[in-house]
C-alpha positions in Angstrom: 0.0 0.0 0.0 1.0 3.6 -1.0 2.3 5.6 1.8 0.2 8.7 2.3 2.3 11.7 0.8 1.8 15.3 -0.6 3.5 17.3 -2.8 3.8 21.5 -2.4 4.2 23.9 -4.8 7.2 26.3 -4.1 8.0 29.5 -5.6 11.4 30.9 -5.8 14.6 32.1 -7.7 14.9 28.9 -9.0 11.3 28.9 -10.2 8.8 26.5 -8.9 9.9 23.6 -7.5 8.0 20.5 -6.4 8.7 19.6 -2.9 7.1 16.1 -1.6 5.7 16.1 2.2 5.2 12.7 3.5 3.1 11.9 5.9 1.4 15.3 5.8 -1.0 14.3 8.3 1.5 13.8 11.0 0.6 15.9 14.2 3.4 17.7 15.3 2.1 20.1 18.2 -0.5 17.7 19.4 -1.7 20.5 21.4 -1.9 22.8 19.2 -3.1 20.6 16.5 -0.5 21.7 13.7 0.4 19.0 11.0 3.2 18.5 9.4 1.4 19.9 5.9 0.6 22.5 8.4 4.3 23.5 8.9 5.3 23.3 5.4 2.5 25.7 4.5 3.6 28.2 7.1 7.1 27.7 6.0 5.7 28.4 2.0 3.9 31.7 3.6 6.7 33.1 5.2 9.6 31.6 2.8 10.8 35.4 1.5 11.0 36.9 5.3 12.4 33.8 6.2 15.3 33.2 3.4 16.1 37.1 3.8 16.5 36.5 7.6 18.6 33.1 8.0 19.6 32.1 4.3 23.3 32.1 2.9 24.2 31.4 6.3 25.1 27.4 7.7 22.2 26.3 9.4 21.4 23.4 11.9 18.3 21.8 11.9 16.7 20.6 15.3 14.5 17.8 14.0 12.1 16.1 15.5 10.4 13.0 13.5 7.7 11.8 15.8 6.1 15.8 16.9 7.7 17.7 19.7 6.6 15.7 22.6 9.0 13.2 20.8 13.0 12.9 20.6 14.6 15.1 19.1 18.0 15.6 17.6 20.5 18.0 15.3 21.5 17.7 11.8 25.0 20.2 11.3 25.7 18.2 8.5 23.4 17.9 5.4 21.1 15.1 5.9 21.6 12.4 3.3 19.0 12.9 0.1 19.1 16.3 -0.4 18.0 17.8 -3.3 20.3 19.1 -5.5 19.9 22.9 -5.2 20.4 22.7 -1.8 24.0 23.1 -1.0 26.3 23.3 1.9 29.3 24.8 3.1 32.3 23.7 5.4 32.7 25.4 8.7 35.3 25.3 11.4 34.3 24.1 15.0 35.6 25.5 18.1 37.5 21.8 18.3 39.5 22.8 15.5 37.4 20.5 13.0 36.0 21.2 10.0 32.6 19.6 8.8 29.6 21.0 6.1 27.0 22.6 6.8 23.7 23.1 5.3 22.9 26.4 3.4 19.0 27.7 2.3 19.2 29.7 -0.3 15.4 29.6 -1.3 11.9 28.8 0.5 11.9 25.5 -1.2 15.0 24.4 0.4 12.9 25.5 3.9 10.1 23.2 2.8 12.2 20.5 2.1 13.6 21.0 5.6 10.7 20.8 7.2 9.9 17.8 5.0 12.9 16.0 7.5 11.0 17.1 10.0 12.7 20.3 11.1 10.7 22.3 13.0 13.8 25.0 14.5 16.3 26.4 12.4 19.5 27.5 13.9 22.0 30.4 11.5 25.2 31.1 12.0 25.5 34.4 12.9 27.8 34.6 9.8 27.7 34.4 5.5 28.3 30.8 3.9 30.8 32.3 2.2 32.8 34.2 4.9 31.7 31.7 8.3 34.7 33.0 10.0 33.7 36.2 10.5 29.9 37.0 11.9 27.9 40.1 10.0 25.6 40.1 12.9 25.9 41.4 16.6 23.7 39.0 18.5 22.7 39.3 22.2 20.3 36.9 24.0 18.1 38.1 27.0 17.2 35.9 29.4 14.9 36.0 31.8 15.5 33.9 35.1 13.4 32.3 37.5 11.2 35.4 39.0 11.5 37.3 35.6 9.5 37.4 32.8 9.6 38.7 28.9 8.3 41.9 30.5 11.1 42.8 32.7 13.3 41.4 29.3 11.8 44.1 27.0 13.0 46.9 29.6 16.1 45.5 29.1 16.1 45.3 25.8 15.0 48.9 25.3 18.3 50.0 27.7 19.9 47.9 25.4 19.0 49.3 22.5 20.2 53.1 23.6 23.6 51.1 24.7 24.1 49.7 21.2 23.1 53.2 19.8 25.6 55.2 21.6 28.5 52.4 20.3 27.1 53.1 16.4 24.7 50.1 16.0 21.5 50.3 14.8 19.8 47.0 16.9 16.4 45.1 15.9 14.6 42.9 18.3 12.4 39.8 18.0 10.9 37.3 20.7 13.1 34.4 21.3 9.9 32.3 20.6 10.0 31.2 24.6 10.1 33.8 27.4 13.3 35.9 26.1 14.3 38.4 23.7 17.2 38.7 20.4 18.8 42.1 19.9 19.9 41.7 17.0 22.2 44.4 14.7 24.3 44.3 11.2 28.1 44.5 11.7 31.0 44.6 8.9 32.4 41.1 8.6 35.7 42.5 9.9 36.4 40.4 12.8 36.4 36.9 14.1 34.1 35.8 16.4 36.1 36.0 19.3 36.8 39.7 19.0 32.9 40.1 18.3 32.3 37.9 21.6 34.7 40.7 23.4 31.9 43.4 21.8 29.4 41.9 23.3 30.7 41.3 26.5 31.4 45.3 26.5 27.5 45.9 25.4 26.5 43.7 28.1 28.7 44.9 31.4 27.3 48.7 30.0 23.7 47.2 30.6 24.3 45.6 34.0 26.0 48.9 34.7 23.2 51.0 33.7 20.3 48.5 35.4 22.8 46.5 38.5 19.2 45.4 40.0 17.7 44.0 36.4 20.4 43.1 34.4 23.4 40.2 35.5 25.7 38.4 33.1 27.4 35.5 35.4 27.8 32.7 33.7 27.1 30.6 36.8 23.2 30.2 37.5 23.7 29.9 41.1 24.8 33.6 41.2 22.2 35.5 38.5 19.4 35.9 41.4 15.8 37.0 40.0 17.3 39.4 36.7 17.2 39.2 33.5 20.6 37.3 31.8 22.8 38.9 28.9 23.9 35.9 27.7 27.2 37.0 25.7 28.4 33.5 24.8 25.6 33.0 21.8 28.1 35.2 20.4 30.6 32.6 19.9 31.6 30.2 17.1 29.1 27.3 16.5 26.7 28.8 19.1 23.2 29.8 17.1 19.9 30.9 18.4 16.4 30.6 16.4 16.2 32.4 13.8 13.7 35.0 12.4 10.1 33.3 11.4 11.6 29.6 12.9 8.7 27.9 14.8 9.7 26.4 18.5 9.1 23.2 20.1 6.7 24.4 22.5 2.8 23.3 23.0 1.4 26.3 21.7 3.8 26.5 18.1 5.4 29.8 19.0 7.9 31.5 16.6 10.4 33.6 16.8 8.9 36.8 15.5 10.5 40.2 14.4 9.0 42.9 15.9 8.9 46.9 15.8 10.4 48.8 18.6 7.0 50.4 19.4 5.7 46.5 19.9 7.5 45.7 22.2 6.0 46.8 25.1 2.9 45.1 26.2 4.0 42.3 23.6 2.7 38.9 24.3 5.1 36.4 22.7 2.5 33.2 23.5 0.0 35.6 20.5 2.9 34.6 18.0 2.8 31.4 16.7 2.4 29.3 13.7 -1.1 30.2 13.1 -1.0 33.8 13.8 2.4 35.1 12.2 1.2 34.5 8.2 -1.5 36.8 8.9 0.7 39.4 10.3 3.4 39.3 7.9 1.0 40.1 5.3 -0.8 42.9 6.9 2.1 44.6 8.8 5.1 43.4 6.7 8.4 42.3 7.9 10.0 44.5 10.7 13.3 43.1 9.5 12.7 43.5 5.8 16.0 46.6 5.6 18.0 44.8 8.4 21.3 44.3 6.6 20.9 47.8 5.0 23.6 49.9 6.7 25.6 47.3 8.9 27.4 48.9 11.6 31.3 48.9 13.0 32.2 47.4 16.8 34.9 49.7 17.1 33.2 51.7 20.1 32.5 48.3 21.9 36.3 47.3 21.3 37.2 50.0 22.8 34.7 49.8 26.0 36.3 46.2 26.1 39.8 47.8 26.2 38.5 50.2 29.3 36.9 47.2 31.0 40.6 45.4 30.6 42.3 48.0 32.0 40.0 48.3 34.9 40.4 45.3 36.0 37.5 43.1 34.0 38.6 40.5 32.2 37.9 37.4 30.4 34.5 35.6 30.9 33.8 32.0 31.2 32.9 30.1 27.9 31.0 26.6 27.6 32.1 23.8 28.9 32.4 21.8 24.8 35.1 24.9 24.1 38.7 24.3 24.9 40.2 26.7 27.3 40.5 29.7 26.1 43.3 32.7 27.1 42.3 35.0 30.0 39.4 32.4 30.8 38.7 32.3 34.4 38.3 28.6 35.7 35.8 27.0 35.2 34.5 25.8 38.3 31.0 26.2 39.7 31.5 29.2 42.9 30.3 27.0 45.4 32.2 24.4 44.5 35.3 26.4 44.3 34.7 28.0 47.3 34.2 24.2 48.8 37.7 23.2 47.5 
């Protein structure tokens, strides 16, 4: 007996293309009701916002084959099958290694991810073509135990004045959970490591501004109830959701661009699978001009520099990175302070 299968219609640069969905009636968000047809539909929707926000960028896929109450795993290296205008590119691991990765190009080649059963997609926060070197200044707010998105989009606004002042113009969109992405264009002048240091400078001129909202230590045990600048999604291999990518929560959220005058008030459980189509095509994309006028870190390098020479140094990276020069050890506080 014929398995049950679908085919989609795609439009694109590369003309239409034929994408096959098997098992379209597969639910994937049992709660929310959303099929697997569902999901490739959205994805066909929201194909030019979403290939103008993550493509020519390497990409992992967070798959998940029997829904999101199921196991899940990554694909970093392009699954086995793939069509032929779907290409990849090799990147360089913090380990040293080297591996492919894949690269979308076009709304079909989203379709045809979500026909593996990919339901996040993770960009580098650099080109395909230039992976050494991010063109985007990325910072993740995160807010802790006794926080919410709320006390997050405060933050976010203080960061958005910080990144200002430094020469960046920043955009912002829900994390598709309870956080927040400031986002902003950079020059692909630097290495990741340098814009890591960048970051770091942004996020120490938050907690400065906000000491009783904002924290970035890297240890959990000593963040309290305040909202997290997490400075190491700035690193090499480390990738957030991007633009228009559904999450694997209940309710199909997604991580949604959003205009500055949103944000407050913003409920990020309104944005999800079946509500964002609708949006885009009445309000437009938020991040449709985001890589207009990419920005320089210079001004942050130089807050970095300051911080140095005052004392603040090196911050703790994660625990799959070799140790790195300046690193502080990397030892829980209350353990070291046991030992």
């Amino acid at each position: 007996m014929a398995s049950e299968a679908t085919t989609i219609q795609v439009d694109g640069p590369g003309g239409i293309r034929e994408i096959r969905v098997s098992s379209p009636s597969r639910v994937l968000w049992p709660d929310a009701g959303i099929t697997k047809l569902r999901l490739a539909e959205y994805m066909v929707v929201v194909g030019e916002a979403f290939v103008r926000a993550n493509g020519d960028r390497p990409v992992s896929l967070q798959r998940f084959p029997a829904g999101v109450g199921g196991e899940e795993f990554f694909s970093k290296n392009p699954p086995k099958g793939a069509p032929e205008f779907v290409r990849s590119v090799p990147v360089v691991y913090p380990s040293g290694r080297s591996h492919p990765q894949l690269v979308i190009d076009e709304p079909a080649a989203a379709v045809w991810a979500v026909q593996m059963n990919t339901i996040t997609f993770h960009p580098w926060a650099s080109r395909a073509e230039h992976s050494d070197n991010p063109d985007q200044f990325r910072i993740d707010l995160d807010p802790q135990p006794g926080t919410d998105f709320g006390d997050a989009a405060r933050v976010a606004v203080e960061l958005r004045s910080v990144m200002a002042e430094a020469g960046l113009t920043a955009f912002v969109k829900t994390s598709g959970n309870r956080g927040i992405h400031v986002f902003a264009p950079i020059r692909a002048e630097h290495e990741f490591l340098v814009v890591r240091h960048a970051v770091i400078a942004a996020a120490r001129e938050v907690e400065r501004r906000m000491p009783g909202a904002v924290t970035t230590s890297w240890w959990k045990e000593e963040r309290g109830e305040k909202v997290f600048v997490d400075f190491n999604q700035a690193n090499r291999d480390r990738t957030m959701a991007g633009a228009y990518s559904p999450r694997p929560l209940p309710h199909a959220p997604v991580s949604t661009p959003l205009e500055w005058t949103e944000l407050e008030g913003a409920d990020p459980r309104e944005f999800t699978i079946l509500t964002v189509p609708a949006r885009l095509e009445v309000n437009g994309d938020p991040w449709e001009h985001f890589a207009d006028e990419p920005g320089d870190i210079a001004t942050l390098l130089e807050w970095w520099d300051r911080d140095l020479a005052d004392g603040l140094g090196e911050l703790p990276f994660p625990p799959d990175f070799p140790k790195m020069p300046g690193e502080p050890p990397r030892v829980q506080p209350s353990r070291a302070k046991k030992s």
